[in-house]
C-alpha positions in Angstrom: 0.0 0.0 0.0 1.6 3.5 -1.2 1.8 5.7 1.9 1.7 3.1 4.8 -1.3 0.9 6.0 -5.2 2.9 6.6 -5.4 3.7 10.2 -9.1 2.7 10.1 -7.9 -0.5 8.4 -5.5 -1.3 11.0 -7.7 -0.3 13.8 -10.4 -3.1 12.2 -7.7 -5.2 11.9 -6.8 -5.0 15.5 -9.9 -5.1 16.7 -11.1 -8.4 15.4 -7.3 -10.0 16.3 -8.1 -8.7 19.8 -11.9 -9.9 20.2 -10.3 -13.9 18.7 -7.4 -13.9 21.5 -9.1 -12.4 24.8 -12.0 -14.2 25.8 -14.8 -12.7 27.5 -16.7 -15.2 29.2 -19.5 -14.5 32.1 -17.3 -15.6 34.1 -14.8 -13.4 33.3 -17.0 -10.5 33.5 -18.0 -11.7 36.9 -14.7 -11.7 38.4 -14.0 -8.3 37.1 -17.4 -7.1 38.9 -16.6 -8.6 41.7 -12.7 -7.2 41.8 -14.5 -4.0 41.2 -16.8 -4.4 43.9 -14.1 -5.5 47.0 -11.6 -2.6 45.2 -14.2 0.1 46.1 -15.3 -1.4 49.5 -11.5 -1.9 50.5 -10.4 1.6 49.1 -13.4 3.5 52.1 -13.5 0.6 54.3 -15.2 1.1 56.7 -17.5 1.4 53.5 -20.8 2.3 53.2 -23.5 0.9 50.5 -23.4 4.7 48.9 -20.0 5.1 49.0 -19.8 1.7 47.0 -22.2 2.7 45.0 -21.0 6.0 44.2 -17.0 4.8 43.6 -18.5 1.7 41.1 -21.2 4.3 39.4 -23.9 1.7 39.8 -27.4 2.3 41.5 -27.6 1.3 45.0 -30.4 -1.5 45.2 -27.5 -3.3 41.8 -25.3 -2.9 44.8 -26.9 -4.2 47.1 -27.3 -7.6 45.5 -24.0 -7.7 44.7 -22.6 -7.1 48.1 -25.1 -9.4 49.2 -23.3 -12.3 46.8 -20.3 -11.3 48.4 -21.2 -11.8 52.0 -22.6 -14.8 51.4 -19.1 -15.7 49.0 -17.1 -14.6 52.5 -15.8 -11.8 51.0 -17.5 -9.0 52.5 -18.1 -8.7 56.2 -21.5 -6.1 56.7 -21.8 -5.3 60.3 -23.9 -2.2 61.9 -22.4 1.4 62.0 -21.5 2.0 65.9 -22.3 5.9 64.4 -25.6 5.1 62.5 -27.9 2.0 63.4 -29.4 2.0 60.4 -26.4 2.0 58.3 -24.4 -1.1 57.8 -20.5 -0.5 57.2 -18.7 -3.2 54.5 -15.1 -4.4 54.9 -13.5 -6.5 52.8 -12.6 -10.1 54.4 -9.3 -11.8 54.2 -10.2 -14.0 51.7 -11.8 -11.2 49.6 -8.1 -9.8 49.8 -6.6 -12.7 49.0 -8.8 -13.0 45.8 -7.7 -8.9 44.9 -4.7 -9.9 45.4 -4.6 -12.9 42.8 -4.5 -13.0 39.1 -7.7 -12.6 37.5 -9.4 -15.9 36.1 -10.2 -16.9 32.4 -7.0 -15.0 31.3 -5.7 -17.7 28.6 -3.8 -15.0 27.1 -0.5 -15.7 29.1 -0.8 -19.2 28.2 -1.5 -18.6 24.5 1.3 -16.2 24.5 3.8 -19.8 25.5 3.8 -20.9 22.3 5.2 -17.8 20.2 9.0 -17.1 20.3 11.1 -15.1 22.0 11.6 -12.7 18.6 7.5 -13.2 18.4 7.2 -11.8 21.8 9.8 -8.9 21.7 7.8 -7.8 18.7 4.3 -7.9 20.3 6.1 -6.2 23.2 7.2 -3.5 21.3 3.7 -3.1 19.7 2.1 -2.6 22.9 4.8 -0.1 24.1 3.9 2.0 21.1 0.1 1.8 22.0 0.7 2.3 25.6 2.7 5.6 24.8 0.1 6.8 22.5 -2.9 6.3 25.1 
């Protein structure tokens, strides 16, 4: 091609490479939700349902359920607010640390990755540094 590759071409390109290699299971999206959710109680613990709500920009009663999933999951503890009664004050558990603390499930990427070599991968790396510059 005269002039270098389309940037709209290469950006399709890219983006259907990208959407064959990283899966996105439910799963997947659940552990994110769930990182997202024990991040947010663990960065205002003692955390209210609010604050949660307010840090993850999702409604309250969402919230709710989801913390709910959570306690059960021993991730959360919800005990009453020594300041409020009727407010209930979330920290995050030592196994819902240990899970933040882990590497994120469902990523076959790493293990794909294995199989190309090592003039593959300083090429892919050298891609991403570009990308991650640019961003």
């Amino acid at each position: 091609m005269i002039g270098g590759p389309s940037p709209a071409k290469l950006a399709a390109r890219l983006t259907a490479v990208a959407q064959n290699w990283i899966t996105d299971s439910s799963a997947d999206r659940n552990d994110r939700a769930q990182r997202r959710l024990l991040a947010a109680v663990e960065a205002a613990q003692p955390a209210t349902l609010n604050q949660v709500a307010q840090k993850v920009g999702r409604g309250a009663p969402a919230v709710s359920r989801s913390v709910e999933a959570l306690v059960r999951a021993g991730l959360i503890d919800r005990t009453a607010d020594p300041d409020n009664r009727r407010r209930l004050a979330l920290t995050v558990t030592e196994a819902g640390r240990d899970l933040l603390n882990s590497p994120p499930k469902g990523n076959e990427l790493a293990a794909r990755l294995e199989r190309f070599a090592q003039s593959e991968l300083r090429a892919l790396e050298r891609a991403v540094e570009i990308l991650e510059q640019r961003h």
